[in-house]
Wavefront OBJ file of the C-alpha trace (Angstrom):
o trace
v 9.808 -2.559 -16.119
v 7.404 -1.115 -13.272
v 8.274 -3.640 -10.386
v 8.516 -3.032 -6.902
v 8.832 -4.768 -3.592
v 8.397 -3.350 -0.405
v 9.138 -4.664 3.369
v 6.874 -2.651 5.785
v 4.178 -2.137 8.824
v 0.896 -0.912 7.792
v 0.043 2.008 8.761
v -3.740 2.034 9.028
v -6.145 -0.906 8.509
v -7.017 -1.578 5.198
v -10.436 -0.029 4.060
v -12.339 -1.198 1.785
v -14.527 0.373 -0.865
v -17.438 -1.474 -2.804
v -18.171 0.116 -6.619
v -21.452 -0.295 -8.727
v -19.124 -2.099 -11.427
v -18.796 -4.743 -8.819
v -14.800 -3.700 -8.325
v -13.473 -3.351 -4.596
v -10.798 -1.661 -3.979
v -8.798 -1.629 -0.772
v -6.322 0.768 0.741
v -3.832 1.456 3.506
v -0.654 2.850 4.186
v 2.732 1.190 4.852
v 5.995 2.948 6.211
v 9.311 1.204 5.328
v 12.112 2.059 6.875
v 15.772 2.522 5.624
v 18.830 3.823 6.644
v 20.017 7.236 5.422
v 24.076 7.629 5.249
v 24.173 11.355 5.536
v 22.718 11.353 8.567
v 22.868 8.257 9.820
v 19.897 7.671 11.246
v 16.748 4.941 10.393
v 14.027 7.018 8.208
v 10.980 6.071 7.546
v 9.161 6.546 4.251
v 5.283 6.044 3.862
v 3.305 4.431 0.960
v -0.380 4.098 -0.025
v -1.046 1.227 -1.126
v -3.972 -0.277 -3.133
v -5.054 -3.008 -3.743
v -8.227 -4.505 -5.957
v -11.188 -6.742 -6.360
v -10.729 -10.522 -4.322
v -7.233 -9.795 -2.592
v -8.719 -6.533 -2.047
v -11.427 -8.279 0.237
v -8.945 -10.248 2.137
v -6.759 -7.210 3.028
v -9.659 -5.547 4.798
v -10.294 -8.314 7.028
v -6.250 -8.900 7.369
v -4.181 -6.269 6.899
v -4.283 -4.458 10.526
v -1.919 -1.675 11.813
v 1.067 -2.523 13.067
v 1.135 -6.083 11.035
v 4.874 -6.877 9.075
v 3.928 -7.089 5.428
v 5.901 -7.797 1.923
v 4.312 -6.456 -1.175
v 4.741 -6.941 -4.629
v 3.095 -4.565 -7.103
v 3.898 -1.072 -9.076
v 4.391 2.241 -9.302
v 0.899 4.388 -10.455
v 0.387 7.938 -10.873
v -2.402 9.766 -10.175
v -3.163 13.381 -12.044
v -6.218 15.395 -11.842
v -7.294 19.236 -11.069
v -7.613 21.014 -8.256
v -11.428 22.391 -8.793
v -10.475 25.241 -5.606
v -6.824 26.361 -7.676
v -7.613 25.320 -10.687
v -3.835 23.537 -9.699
v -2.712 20.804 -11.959
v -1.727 17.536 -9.132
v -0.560 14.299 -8.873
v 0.332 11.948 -6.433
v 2.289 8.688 -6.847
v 0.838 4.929 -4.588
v 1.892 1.414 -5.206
v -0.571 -0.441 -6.923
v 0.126 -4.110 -5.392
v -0.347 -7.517 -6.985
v 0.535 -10.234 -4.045
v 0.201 -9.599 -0.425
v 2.741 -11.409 1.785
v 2.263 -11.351 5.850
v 5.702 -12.081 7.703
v 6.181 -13.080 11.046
v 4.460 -16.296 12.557
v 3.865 -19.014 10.334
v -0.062 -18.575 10.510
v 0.705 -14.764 9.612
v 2.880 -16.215 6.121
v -0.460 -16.601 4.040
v 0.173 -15.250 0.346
v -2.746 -13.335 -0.220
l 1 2 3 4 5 6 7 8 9 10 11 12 13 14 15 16 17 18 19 20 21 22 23 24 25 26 27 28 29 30 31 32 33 34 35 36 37 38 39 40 41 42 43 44 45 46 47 48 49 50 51 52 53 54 55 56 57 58 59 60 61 62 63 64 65 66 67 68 69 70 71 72 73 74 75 76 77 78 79 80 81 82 83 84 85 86 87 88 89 90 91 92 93 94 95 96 97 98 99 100 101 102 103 104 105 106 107 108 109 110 111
């Protein structure tokens, strides 16, 4: 199962891209942090995050830097070619499914 929840700040404000299909998509980044034994020490780790068509509108008028976020969602892989290299790439986001803000109770809206 391709499940994942994450506990974060955003990065960057959601932006939000309009298609001709009529899909939006919206994106932003979220660092998590976690503790790491071997050096024990807090590290961060940084997501992108997207997100699509009506939550995707609500994220880019909500989902601000800095602002405490849960998010439910998956794991999606991106592959395509480098056209400079010729390089075979991928990268790796969260594709996310529910929204959650956390801190005041106005801020607790499931989106």
């Amino acid at each position: 199962m391709n499940t994942v929840v994450l506990v974060g700040r955003v990065g960057r404000d959601a932006e939000v891209r309009y298609f001709e299909s009529g899909k939006v998509k919206a994106n932003f980044s979220l660092a998590v942090n976690r503790w790491d034994s071997k050096t024990k020490s807090e590290v961060t780790d940084w997501f992108n995050v997207d997100v699509w068509d009506k939550q995707a509108e609500f994220a880019g008028e909500y989902v601000k830097k800095g602002r405490q976020v849960a998010i439910d969602g998956r794991i999606a892989q991106n592959k395509w070619t480098d056209k400079a290299t010729g390089e075979d790439k991928e990268s790796f986001m969260v594709v996310a499914t529910e929204i959650r803000f956390l801190g005041s109770k106005r801020d607790a809206e499931v989106l």
